[in-house]
C-alpha positions in Angstrom: 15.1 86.1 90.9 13.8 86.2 94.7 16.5 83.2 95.3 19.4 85.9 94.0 17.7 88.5 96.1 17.9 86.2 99.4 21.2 85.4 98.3 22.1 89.1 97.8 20.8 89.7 100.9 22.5 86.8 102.8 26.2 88.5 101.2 25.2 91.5 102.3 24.8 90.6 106.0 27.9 88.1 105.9 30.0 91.4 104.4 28.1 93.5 107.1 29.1 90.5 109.7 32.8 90.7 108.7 33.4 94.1 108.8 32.0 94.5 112.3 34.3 91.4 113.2 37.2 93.0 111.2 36.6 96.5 113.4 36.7 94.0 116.8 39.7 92.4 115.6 41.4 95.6 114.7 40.6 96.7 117.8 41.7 93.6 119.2 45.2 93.6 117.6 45.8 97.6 119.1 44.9 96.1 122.2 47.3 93.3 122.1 50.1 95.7 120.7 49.9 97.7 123.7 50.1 95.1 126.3 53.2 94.1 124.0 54.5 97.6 124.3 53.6 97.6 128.1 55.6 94.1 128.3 58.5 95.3 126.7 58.7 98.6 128.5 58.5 96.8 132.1 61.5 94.4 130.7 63.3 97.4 129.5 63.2 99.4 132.8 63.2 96.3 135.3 66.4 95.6 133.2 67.7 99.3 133.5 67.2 99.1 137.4 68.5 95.4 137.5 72.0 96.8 135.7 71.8 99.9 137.8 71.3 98.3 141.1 74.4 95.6 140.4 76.9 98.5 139.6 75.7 100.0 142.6 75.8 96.8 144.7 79.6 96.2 143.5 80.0 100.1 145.2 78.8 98.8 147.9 80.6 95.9 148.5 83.8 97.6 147.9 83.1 100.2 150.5 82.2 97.9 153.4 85.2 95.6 152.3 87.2 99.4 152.9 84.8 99.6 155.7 85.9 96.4 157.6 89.8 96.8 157.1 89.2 100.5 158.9 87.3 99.3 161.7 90.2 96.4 162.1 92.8 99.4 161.3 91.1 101.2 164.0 91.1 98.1 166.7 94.4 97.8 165.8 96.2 100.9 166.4 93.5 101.6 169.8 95.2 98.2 170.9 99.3 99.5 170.2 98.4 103.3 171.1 96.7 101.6 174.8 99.8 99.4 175.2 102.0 102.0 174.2 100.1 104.4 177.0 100.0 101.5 179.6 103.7 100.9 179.2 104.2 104.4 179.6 102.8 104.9 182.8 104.2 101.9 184.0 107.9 103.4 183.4 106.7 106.5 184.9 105.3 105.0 188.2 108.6 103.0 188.2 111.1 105.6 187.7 108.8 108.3 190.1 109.3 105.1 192.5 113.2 105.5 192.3 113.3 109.3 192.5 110.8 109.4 195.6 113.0 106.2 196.9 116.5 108.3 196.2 114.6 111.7 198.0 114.0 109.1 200.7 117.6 108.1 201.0 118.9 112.0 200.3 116.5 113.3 203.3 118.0 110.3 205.6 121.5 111.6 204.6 120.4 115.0 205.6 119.3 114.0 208.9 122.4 112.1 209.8 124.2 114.8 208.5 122.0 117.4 211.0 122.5 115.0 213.9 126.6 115.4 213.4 126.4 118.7 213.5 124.4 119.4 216.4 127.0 116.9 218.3 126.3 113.5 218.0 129.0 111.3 218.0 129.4 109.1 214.7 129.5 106.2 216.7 126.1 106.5 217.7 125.0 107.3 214.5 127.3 104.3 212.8 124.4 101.3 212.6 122.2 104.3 210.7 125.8 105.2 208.5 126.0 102.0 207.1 122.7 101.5 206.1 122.2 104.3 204.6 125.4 104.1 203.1 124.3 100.2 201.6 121.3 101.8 200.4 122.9 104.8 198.3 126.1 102.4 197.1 123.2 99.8 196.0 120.9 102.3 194.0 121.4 101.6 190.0 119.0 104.8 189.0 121.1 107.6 190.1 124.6 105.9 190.1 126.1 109.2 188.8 124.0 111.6 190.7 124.5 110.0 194.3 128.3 109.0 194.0 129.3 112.5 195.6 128.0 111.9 198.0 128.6 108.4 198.6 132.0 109.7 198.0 131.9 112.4 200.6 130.1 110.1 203.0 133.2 107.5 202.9 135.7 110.3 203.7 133.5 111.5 206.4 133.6 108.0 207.8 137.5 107.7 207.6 138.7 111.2 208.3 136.3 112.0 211.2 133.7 114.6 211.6 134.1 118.1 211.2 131.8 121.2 210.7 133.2 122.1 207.3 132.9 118.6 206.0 129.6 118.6 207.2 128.2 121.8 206.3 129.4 120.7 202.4 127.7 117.6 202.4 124.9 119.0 203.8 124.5 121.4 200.8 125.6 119.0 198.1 122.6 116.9 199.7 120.2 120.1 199.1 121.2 120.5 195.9 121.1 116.8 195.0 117.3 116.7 196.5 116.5 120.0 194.4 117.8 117.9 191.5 115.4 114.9 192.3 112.6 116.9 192.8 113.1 118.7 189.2 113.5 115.5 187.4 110.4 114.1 189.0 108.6 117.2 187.6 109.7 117.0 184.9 108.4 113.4 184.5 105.3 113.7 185.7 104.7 116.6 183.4 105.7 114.4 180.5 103.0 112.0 182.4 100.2 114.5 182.3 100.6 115.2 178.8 100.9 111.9 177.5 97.8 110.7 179.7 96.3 114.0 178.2 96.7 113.0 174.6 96.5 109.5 175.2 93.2 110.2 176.9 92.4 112.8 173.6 93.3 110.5 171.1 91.8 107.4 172.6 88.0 109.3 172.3 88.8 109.8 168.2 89.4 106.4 168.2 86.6 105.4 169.9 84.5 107.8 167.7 86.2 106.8 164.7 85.3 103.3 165.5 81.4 103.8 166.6 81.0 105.8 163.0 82.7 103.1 161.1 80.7 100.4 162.9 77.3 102.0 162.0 78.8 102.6 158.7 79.1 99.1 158.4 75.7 98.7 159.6 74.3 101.3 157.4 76.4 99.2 154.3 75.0 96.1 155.4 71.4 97.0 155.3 71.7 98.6 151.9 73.5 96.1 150.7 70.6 93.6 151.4 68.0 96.1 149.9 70.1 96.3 146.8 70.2 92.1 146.3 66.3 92.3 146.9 65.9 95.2 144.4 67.7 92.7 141.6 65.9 90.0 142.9 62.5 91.6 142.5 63.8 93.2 139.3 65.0 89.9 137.7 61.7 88.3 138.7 59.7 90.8 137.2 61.9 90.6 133.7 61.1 86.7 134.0 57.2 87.5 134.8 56.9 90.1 131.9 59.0 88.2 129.3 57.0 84.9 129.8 53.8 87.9 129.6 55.1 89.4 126.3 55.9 85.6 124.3 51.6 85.1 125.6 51.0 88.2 124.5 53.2 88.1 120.9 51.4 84.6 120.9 48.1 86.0 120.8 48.9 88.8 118.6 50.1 86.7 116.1 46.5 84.4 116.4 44.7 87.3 116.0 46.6 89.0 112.9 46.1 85.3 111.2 42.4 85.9 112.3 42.0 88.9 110.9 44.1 87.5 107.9 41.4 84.8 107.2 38.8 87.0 107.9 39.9 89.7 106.0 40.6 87.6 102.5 37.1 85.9 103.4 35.4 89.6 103.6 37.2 90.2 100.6 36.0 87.4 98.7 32.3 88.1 99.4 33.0 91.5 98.4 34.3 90.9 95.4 31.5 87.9 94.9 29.2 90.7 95.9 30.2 93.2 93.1 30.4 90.7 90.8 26.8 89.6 91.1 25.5 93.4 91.0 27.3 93.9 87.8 24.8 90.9 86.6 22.0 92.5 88.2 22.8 95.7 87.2 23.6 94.5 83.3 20.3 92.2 83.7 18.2 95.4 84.7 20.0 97.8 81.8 18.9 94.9 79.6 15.2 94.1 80.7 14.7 98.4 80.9 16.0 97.8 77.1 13.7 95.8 76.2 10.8 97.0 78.1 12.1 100.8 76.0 11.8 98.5 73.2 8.3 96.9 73.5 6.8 100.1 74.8 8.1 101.9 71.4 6.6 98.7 69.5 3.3 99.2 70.6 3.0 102.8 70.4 3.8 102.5 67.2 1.3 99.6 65.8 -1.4 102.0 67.6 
């Protein structure tokens, strides 16, 4: 009898012993769970940002690839549009060059002309009349313009001088010089204005081009930031994956822990109940017969 009560007693603290282990495992397992749940969450969102961050790299790309072809666009055209300017000016310098040389010649005309009519004999003048007349025959710039002249020069130098031949070609020269001095005007207005724009249009361009640069810049940099964010991100999906099969790994020892333990704490349960129902039947039937012998004695006395 005492050796069922120790061994009552030792069921009794090995049930005790397994249920406090079963409440550490169970506690175990929820622990386990969550750092699986963690695990998967930090996969899911590294993953989310990974995706994210690639879609928005492939932006990226694509706007400093539009980026680059600008800035080249804009080299380009700064290039034709200087060329185009510098070629410009160099007609204008050239042609300004043959109007002031033609003025030159016209105002030499008109001297000659005002030295004939205050009396001075041709033949003094003749050496001056034939270079000047080289010089206006040889000009290619104002063929049209000057051939009048020419013209009434030659007759002057075959028919002789007179006032009224003089006094003509001294006006046509006026008017010829008023001419010149309109079309050089004129030119160097059209000068002004193109230097204007040119000058204008050359600081967009340079604008354009330091905005685009830094753009570029400003492209490059997050471009570099977005390859280390899916770096980072694809290294922390490798870290918490590899985290999460240790972690599924030791969830799955500890629910086949708790399996064992929980079929061997049901076993000493049920071993446990079993061997009350003896005691308890054993003590119905000893109090029987105890009710028994008491009722026997009574009545023989």
């Amino acid at each position: 009898m005492v050796l069922e009560q120790d061994s009552s007693k030792t069921r009794t603290t090995m049930i005790m012993l397994l249920n406090l282990t079963q409440q550490q495992t169970t506690e175990s397992l929820k622990i386990w769970k969550k750092e699986i749940l963690y695990h998967q969450n930090q996969i899911s969102s590294n993953t989310q940002l990974r995706d994210d961050t690639i879609e928005a790299l492939a932006v990226s790309e694509e706007d400093i690839r539009v980026t680059i072809s600008d800035i080249a666009s804009n080299e380009a055209t700064y290039a034709r549009e200087e060329a185009t300017r510098n070629q410009q000016h160099e007609t204008f310098v050239s042609k300004v060059a043959a109007i002031d040389d033609v003025i030159d010649a016209i105002d030499e005309a008109a001297k000659l002309i005002q030295h004939l009519s205050l009396g001075a004999s041709f033949a003094q003048l003749k050496s001056k009349y034939d270079t000047l007349h080289k010089k206006l025959s040889d000009n290619t710039s104002h063929t049209a313009l000057l051939q009048p002249v020419i013209t009434a020069l030659t007759e002057l130098a075959t028919h002789g001088v007179n006032q009224k031949a003089l006094t003509k070609i001294a006006q046509l020269l006026s008017e010829i010089r008023q001419q010149l001095v309109s079309e050089k005007a004129a030119k160097t207005d059209v000068e002004d204005r193109q230097a204007a724009h040119w000058a204008e249009f050359s600081v967009h361009l340079s604008n354009e081009h330091t905005r685009l640069v830094e753009r570029k810049a400003q492209l490059e940099v997050q471009i570099q930031e977005q390859k280390d964010t899916i770096e980072d991100a694809q290294s922390w999906i490798e870290f918490h994956t590899l985290e999460l099969e240790n972690s599924e790994e030791r969830l799955a020892g500890q629910q086949a822990w708790y399996a064992v333990q929980s079929e061997i704490y049901e076993t000493q349960t049920a071993e446990r109940t079993a061997q009350q129902e003896i005691v308890d039947r054993l003590q119905e039937h000893i109090s029987e017969k105890l009710s028994t012998t008491a009722q026997f004695i009574a009545s023989r006395n």
